[in-house]
C-alpha positions as CSV (number, residue, x, y, z in Angstrom):
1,X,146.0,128.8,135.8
2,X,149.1,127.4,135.8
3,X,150.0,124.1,133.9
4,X,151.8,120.9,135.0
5,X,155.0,120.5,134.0
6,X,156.6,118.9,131.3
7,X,156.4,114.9,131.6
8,X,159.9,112.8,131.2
9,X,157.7,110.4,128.4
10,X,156.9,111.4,124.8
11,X,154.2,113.9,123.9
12,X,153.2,115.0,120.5
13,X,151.5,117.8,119.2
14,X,150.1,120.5,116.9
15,X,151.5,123.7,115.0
16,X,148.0,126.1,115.0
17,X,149.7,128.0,112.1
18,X,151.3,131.4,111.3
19,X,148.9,133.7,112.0
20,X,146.8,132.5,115.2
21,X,144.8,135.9,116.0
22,X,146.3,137.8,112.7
23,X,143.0,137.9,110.7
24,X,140.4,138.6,113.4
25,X,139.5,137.5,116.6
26,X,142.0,134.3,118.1
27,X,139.5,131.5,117.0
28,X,139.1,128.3,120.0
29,X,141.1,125.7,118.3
30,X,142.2,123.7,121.4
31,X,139.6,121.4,121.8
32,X,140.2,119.8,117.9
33,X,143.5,119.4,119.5
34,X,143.0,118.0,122.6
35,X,141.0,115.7,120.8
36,X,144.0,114.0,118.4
37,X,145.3,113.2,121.7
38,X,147.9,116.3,121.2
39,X,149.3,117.1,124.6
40,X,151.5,119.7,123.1
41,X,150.5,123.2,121.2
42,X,152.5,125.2,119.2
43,X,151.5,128.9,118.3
44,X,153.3,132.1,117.0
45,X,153.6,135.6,118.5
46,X,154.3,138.6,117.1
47,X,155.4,141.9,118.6
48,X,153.3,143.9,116.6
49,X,150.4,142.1,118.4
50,X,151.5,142.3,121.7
51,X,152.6,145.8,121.3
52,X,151.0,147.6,118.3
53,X,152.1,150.8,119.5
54,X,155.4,151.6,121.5
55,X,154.8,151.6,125.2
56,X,151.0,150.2,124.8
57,X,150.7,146.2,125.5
58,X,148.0,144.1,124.1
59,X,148.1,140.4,125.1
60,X,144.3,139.3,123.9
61,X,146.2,136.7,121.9
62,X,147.7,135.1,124.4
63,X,144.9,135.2,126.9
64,X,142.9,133.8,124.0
65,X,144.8,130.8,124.7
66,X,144.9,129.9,128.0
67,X,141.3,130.5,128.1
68,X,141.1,127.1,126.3
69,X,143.5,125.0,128.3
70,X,143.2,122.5,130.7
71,X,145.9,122.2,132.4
72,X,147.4,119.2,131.1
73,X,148.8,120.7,127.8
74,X,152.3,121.7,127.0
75,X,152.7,125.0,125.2
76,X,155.4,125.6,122.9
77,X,155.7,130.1,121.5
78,X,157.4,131.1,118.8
79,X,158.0,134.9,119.3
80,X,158.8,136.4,116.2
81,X,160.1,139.9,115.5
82,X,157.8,141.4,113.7
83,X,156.8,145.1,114.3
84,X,155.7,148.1,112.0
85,X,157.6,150.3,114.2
86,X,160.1,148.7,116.2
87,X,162.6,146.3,113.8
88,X,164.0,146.8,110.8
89,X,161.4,145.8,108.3
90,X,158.3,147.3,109.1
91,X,155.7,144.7,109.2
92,X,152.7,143.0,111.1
93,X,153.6,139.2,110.3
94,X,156.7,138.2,107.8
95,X,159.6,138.6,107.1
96,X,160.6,139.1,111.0
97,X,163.7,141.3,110.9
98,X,166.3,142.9,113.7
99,X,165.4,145.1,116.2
100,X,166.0,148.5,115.9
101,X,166.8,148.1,119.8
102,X,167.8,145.6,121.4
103,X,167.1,147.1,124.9
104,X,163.5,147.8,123.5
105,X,162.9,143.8,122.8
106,X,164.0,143.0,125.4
107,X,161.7,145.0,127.0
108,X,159.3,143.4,125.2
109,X,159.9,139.7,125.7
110,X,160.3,140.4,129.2
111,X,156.8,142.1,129.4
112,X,155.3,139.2,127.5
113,X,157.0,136.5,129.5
114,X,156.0,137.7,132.4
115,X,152.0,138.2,131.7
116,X,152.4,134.2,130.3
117,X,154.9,133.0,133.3
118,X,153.8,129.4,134.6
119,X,151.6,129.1,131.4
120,X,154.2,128.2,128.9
121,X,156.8,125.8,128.6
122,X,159.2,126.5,125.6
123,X,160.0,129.7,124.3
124,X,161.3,130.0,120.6
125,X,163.2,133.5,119.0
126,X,161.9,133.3,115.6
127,X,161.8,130.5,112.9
128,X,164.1,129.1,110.6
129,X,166.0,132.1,110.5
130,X,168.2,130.5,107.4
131,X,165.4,131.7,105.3
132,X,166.0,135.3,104.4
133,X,163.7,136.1,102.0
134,X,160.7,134.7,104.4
135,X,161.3,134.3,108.1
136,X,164.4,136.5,109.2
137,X,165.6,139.0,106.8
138,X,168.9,139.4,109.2
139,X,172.3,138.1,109.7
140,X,173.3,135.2,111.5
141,X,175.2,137.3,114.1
142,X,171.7,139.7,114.3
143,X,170.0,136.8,115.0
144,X,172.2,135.1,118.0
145,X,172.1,139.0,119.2
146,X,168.0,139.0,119.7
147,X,168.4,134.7,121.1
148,X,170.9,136.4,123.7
149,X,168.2,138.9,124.7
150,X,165.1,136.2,124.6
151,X,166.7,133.8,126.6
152,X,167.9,136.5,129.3
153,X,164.4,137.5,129.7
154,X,162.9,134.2,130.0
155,X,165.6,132.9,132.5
156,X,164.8,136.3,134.7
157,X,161.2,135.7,134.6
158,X,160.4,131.9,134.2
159,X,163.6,129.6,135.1
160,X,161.6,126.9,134.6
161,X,160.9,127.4,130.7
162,X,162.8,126.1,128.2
163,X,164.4,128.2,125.3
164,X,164.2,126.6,121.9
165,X,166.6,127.6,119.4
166,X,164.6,129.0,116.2
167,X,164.0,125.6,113.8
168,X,166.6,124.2,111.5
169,X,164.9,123.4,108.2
170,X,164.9,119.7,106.9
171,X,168.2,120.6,104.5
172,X,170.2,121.5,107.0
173,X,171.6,117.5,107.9
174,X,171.5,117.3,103.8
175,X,174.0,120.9,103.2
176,X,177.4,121.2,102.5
177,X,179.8,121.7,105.4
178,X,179.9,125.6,103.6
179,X,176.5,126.3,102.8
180,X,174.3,129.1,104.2
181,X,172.6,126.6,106.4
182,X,175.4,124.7,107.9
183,X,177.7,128.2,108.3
184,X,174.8,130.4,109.8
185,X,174.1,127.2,112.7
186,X,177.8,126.9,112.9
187,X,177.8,130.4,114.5
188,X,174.7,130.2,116.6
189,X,175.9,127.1,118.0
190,X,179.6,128.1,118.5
191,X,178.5,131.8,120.5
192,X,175.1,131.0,121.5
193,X,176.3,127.4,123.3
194,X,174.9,129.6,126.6
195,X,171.5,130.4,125.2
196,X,169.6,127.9,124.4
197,X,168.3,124.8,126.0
198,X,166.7,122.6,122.8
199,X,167.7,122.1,119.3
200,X,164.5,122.2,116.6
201,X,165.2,120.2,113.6
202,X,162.5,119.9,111.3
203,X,161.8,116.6,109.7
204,X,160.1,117.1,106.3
205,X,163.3,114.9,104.4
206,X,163.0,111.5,104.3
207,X,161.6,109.4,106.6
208,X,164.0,106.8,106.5
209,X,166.8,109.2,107.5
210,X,165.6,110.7,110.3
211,X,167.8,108.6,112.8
212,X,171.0,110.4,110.3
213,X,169.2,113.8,110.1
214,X,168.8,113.7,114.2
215,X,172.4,112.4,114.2
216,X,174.0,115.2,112.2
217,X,172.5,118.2,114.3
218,X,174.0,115.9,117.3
219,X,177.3,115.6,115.7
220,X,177.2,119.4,114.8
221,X,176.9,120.3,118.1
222,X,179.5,118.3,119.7
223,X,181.8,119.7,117.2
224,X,181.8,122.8,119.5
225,X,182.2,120.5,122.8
226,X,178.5,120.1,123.9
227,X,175.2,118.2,123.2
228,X,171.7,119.8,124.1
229,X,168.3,117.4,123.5
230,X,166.6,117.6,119.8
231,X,163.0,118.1,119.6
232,X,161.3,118.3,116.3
233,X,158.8,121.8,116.2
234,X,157.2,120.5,112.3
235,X,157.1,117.1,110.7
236,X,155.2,116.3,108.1
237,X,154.3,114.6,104.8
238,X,154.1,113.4,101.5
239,X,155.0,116.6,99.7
240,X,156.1,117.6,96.1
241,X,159.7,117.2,97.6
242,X,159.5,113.8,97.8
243,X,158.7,112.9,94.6
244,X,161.5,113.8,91.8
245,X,159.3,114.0,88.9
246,X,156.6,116.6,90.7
247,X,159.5,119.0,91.6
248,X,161.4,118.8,88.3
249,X,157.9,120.4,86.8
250,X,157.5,122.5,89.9
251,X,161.3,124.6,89.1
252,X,159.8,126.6,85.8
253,X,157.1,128.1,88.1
254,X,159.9,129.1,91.4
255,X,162.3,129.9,88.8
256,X,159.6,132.5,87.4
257,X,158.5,133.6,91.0
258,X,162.3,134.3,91.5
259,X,163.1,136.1,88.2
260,X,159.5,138.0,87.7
261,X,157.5,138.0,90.8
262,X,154.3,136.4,92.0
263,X,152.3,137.2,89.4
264,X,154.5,134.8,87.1
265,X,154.9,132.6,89.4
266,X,150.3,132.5,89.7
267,X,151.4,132.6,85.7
268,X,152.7,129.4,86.2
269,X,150.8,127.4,88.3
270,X,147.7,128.8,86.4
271,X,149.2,126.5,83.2
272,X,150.4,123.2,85.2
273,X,146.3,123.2,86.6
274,X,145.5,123.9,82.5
275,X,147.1,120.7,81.8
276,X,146.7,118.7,85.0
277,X,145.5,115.6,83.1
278,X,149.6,115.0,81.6
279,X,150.6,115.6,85.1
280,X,152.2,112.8,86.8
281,X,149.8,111.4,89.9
282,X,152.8,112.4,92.2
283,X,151.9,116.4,91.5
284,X,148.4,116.1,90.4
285,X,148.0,114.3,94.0
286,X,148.8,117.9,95.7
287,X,146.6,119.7,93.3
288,X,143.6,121.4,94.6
289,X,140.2,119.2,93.6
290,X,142.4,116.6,92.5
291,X,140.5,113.3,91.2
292,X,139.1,111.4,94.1
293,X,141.2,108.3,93.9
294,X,144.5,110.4,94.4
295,X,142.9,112.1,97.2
296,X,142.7,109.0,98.8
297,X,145.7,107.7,98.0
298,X,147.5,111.6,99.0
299,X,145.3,110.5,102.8
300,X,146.4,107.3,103.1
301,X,150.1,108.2,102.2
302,X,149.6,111.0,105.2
303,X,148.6,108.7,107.6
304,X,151.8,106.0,107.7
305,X,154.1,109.3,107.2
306,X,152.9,110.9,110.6
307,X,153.0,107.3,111.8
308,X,156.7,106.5,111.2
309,X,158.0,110.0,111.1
310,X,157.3,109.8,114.7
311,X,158.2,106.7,115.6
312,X,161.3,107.2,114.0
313,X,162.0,110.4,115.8
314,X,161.1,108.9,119.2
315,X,163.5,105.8,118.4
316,X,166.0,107.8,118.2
317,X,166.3,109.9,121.7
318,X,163.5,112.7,120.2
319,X,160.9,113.3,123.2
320,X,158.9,116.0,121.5
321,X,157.4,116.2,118.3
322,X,154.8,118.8,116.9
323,X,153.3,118.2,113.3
324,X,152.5,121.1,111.1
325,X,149.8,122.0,110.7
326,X,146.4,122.1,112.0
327,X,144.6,124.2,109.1
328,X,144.5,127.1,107.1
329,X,145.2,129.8,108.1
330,X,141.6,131.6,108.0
331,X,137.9,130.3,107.2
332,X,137.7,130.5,103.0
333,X,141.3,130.7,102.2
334,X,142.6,129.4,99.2
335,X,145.2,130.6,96.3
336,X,145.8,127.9,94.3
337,X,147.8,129.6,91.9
338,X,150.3,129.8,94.6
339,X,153.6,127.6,95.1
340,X,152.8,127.7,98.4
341,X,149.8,126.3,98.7
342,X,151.0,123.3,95.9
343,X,153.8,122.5,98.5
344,X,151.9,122.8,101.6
345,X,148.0,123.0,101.9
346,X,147.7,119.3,102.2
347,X,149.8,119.1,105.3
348,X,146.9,120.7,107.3
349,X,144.8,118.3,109.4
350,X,141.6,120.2,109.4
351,X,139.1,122.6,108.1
352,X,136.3,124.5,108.3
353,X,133.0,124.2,107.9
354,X,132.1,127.9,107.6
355,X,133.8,129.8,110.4
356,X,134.4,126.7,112.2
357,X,136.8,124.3,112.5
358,X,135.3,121.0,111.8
359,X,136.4,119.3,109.5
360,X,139.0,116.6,110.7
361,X,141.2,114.9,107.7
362,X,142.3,111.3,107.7
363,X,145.4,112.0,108.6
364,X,144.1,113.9,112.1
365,X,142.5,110.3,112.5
366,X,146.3,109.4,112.6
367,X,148.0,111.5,114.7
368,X,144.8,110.6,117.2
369,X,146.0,106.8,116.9
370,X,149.6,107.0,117.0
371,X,149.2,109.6,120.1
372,X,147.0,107.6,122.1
373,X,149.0,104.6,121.8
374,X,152.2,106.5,122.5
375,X,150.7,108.3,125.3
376,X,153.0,107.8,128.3
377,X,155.7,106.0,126.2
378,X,159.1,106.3,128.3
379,X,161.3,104.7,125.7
380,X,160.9,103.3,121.6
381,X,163.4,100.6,120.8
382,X,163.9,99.4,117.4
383,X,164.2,96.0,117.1
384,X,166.4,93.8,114.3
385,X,164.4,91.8,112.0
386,X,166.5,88.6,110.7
387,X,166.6,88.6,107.7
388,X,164.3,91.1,107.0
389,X,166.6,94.3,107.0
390,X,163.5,96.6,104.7
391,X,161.3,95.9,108.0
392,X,161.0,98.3,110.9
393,X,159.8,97.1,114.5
394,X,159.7,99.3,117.4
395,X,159.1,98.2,120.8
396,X,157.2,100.6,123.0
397,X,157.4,100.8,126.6
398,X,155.0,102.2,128.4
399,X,155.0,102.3,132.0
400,X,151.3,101.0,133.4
401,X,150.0,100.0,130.1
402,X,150.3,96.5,128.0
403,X,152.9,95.3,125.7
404,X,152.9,97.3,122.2
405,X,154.8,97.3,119.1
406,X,154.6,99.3,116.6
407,X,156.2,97.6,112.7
408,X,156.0,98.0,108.9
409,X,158.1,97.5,105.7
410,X,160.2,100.3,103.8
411,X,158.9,100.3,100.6
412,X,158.0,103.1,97.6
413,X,156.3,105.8,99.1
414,X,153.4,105.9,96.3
415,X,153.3,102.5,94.8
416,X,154.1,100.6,97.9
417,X,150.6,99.8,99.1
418,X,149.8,97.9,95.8
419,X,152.4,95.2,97.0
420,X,151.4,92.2,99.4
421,X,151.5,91.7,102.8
422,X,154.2,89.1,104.4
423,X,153.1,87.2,107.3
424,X,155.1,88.4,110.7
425,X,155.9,86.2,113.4
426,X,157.2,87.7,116.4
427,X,157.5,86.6,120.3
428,X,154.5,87.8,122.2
429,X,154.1,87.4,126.2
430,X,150.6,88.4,126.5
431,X,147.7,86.4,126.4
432,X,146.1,88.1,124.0
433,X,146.7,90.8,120.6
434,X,145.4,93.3,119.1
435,X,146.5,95.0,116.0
436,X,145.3,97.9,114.1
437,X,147.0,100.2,111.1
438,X,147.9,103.6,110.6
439,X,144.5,103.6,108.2
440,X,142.2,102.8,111.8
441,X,141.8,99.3,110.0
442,X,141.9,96.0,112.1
443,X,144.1,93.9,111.0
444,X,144.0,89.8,111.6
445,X,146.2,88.9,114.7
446,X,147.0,85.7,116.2
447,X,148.4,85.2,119.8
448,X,149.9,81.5,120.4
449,X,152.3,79.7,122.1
450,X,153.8,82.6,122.9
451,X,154.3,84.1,119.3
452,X,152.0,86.7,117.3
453,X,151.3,86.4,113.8
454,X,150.1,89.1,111.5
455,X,150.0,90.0,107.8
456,X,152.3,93.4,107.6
457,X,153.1,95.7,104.6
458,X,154.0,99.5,103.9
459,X,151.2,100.7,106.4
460,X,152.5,100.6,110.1
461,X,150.6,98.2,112.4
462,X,150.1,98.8,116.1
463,X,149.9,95.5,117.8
464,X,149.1,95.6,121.5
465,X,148.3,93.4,124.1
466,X,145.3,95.9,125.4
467,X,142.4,96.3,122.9
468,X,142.6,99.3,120.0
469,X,139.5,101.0,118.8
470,X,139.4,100.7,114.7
471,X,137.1,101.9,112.3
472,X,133.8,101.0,112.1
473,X,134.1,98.4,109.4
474,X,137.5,98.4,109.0
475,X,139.4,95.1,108.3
């Protein structure tokens, strides 16, 4: 089957995870998907799966896949180098490392390519490749070597595919002009100019500077005399990050994972959960079986990020966005003694109910609101405020579909919501308004005399001239 191509509007979408088909047979995952409105899927590849063996290709994974598409959806593969034969570090699944040949992948890109030509639309070499000690142990010049490669194949094979640069993490806009980050980009943008057609900037900073985050990686680029479009492969939050106070506890255990090894760093965590009741609500929030109110409050916090994160990214020229991620990685995993799983596990969306994945989070609820009403979008505008410079409004246009903004006010990211609404008062065309939060709650609208008028506070508010299903007894 081959899929439609891309659409000129916005489309969000999904990251499955690290290790689709790594831990057993490639699960059906697609339908959850389809069903947060996510038009756009995100999965990794690795070459030891598509060829365990030199010479002998495998591409179950893959077929896996398309098996569970319907045509409509946009597919997005990260092709990592990963091989326990063929690159430098032997291994199934991280750190993804140089080839020992180049000729040999590109061998195998091409082979992969063309069993999946028509079927995907953006092809990535690798991820954050910044991060040595996780996701490329090579140099920056190794890397642009293997992008050369990738994008040769994918140009001989599919034309029509895009080739996606491997992600920039979120402290790349944030680094010194000589840091790792900013130095290893300066290269790949400066020589690699040729091979590549998007720039992935991942927005896990702060949601307020994501128009000067997507700015910077603009301005980095036409430093070397060119500009390519910006899409955004992860998103997501709250995290420990955010909150000063949960990572200034966080550094004894990475500073004990870096000097002594996981098992200090387990160590570690093990103690923080020992004493969880002195925490401070912004890391006991991220905690596994943290107290139920926090939970909540961790949910609702989730929702308006994946809300505005996008919004904001759209506002700003962004046309593709993919939130990480949808679960973990396999039924029954957990390590809570990890830093990993402190920083992370509460950005997934689902889970499962024994081998299945059933279990959809608030913040799934979410993405399924802000998708559906973005669907089709061909341009967010954000709109002044007099007088009111801590409030966002965005105007959505969307071609065949009714009037819809999209507002809310910047305010502290945990103790925001325990502040009062401010009545809004805006011009309205329409007859009629709707309006419904990034919660699924309705909210009370008036339409008159040409003006709406709505009670708005830190949670952003849809407001649309075409009705917006809420929660069952939501208000």
């Amino acid at each position: 089957m081959t899929i439609s191509p891309p659409s000129p509007g916005v489309r969000l979408g999904v990251v499955r995870g690290i290790s689709y088909g790594m831990y057993g047979r490639p699960e059906r995952f697609v339908p959850q998907v389809r069903a947060m409105n996510a038009g756009l899927i995100r999965v990794y590849v690795y070459w030891s799966q598509i060829e365990p063996v030199s010479g002998r290709f495998d591409f179950d994974v893959v077929d896996a896949l398309f098996d569970q598409l319907d045509g409509t959806e946009e597919i997005w593969v990260t092709v990592c180098s990963s091989s326990p034969w063929a690159t430098r570090v032997p291994t199934r699944l991280l750190p993804p490392s140089p080839a020992k040949s180049l000729r040999r992948y590109g061998k195998f890109v091409e082979r992969l390519v063309r069993h999946c030509a028509g079927r995907v639309h953006y092809w990535q070499c690798d991820n954050e490749p910044t991060d040595n000690a996780l996701l490329w142990a090579g140099s920056a010049p190794e890397y642009l070597a293997q992008l050369k490669v990738l994008h040769k194949a994918v140009k001989k094979v599919d034309p029509q595919a895009s080739v996606v640069l491997g992600g920039a993490p979120f402290m790349l806009p944030l680094s010194a002009p000589d840091s790792h980050e900013r130095r290893f980009f300066d290269l790949l943008l400066d020589r690699g100019r040729d091979h590549f057609d998007l720039f992935d900037l991942h927005l896990y900073g702060p949601t307020t500077m994501i128009p000067e985050h997507v700015e910077s990686v603009r301005e980095q680029m036409r430093k070397f005399g060119y500009e390519k479009p910006v899409v955004a492969g992860e998103y997501n939050g709250p995290w420990p990050a955010m909150f000063p106070e949960a990572m200034a506890i966080l550094k004894e255990p990475a500073e004990a994972a870096g000097e002594h090894g996981r098992q200090a760093e387990q160590e570690a965590i093990a103690k923080l959960y020992a004493r969880r009741e002195t925490l401070p609500p912004t890391l006991q929030m991220f905690l596994l079986d943290c107290p139920s109110d926090l939970e909540e409050k961790r949910y609702r916090i989730a929702c308006r990020e994946i809300v505005m994160r996008n919004v904001l990214a759209f506002s700003v020229g962004i046309r593709r966005t993919v939130c990480w991620n949808l679960a973990p990685e396999a039924a029954g995993f957990a390590n809570p003694y990890s830093l990993m799983d402190v920083m992370f596990r509460t950005f997934a969306l689902m889970d499962y109910a024994g081998d299945e994945l059933a279990v959809r989070h608030p913040n799934a609820d979410a993405l399924a609101l802000v998708a559906g009403q973005l669907d089709g979008a061909e341009q967010v505008e954000r709109l002044p405020v007099r007088d009111r410079p801590q409030q966002y409004l965005f105007d959505v246009r969307r071609p065949g579909r009714r009037p819809l903004l999209v507002t809310w006010i910047d305010r502290d990211l945990f103790h925001g919501e325990d502040e009062p609404d401010v009545q809004f008062d805006w011009p309205w065309t329409a007859e009629r308004a709707y309006a419904v939060d990034a919660l699924g709650r309705a909210v009370p609208v008036a339409s008159r005399d040409g003006r709406v008028q709505l009670p708005v506070g830190c949670t952003p508010v849809f407001v649309s001239a075409e009705a917006i299903p809420a929660k069952s007894g939501g208000n």
